[in-house]
C-alpha positions in Angstrom: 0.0 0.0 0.0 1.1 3.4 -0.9 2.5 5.7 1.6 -0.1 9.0 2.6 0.2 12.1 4.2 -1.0 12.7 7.9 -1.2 16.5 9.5 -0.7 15.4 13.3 -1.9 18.2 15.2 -0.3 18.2 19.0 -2.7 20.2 21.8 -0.7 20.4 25.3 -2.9 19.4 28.4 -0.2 19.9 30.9 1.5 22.9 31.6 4.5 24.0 30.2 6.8 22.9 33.2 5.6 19.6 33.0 5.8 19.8 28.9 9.7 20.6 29.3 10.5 18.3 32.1 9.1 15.0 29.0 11.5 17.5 26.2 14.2 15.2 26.2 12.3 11.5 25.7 9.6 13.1 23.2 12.8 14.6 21.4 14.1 11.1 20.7 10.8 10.0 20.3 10.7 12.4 17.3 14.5 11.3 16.1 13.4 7.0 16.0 10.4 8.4 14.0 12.4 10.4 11.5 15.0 7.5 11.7 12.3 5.6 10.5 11.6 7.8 8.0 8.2 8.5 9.0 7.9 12.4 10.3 9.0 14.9 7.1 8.8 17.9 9.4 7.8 18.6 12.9 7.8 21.6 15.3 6.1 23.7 17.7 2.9 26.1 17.7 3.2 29.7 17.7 2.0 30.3 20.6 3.0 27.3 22.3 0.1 25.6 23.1 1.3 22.4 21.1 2.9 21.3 18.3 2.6 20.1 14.6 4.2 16.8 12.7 3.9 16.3 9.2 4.3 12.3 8.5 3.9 9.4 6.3 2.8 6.1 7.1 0.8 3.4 5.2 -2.9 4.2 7.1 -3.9 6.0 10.1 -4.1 3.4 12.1 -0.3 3.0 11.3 0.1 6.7 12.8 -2.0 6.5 15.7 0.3 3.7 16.6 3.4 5.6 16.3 1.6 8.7 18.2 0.4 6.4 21.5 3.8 5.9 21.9 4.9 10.3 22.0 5.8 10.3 25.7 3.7 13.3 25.6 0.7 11.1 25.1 1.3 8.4 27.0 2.0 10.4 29.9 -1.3 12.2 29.2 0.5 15.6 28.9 -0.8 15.9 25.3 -3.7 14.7 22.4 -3.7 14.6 19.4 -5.8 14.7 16.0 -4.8 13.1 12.8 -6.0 15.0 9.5 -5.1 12.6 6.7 -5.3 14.2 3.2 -3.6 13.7 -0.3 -0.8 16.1 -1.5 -2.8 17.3 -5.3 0.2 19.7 -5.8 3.6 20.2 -4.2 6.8 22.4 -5.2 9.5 19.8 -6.9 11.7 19.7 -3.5 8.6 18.5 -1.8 7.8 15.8 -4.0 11.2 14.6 -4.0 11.0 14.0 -0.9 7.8 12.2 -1.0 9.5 10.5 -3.7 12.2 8.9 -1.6 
């Protein structure tokens, strides 16, 4: 099955002490996912009330997966809704990267 496109919107339920004190283990959280080649890009909100992950997996349930295991969420600092969608246009450094 072909690989789609997930928005994976982050929504902090903790404050932001608690937030920093899980930084470190959600940061390699996020570096086995992009190991994996599964996050494209991924950052914070502006303000910081969350954060935003743009990945690719084989089906939702694939990413839900990957997302019950944030230390974020499993710590219940943080949800999380998926928006899956299709990319209909992209710039060529985009889709080379889709590509890969």
């Amino acid at each position: 099955m072909a690989e789609r496109l997930y928005l994976v919107l982050i929504e902090y339920e903790a404050d932001l002490a608690e937030i920093d004190a899980a930084m470190r283990d959600h940061m390699a959280f996020l570096d086995r996912c992009y190991a994996a080649d599964v996050f494209i890009v991924s950052g914070r909100r502006d303000p910081r009330t969350g954060g935003v992950i743009l990945a690719k997996a084989p089906s939702r349930d694939d990413v839900e997966a990957i997302m019950a295991l944030d230390p974020f969420v499993s710590r219940g600092l943080a949800n999380f809704e998926i928006v899956a969608f299709r990319a209909s246009q992209t710039s060529r450094a985009f889709k080379a990267i889709l590509d890969a």
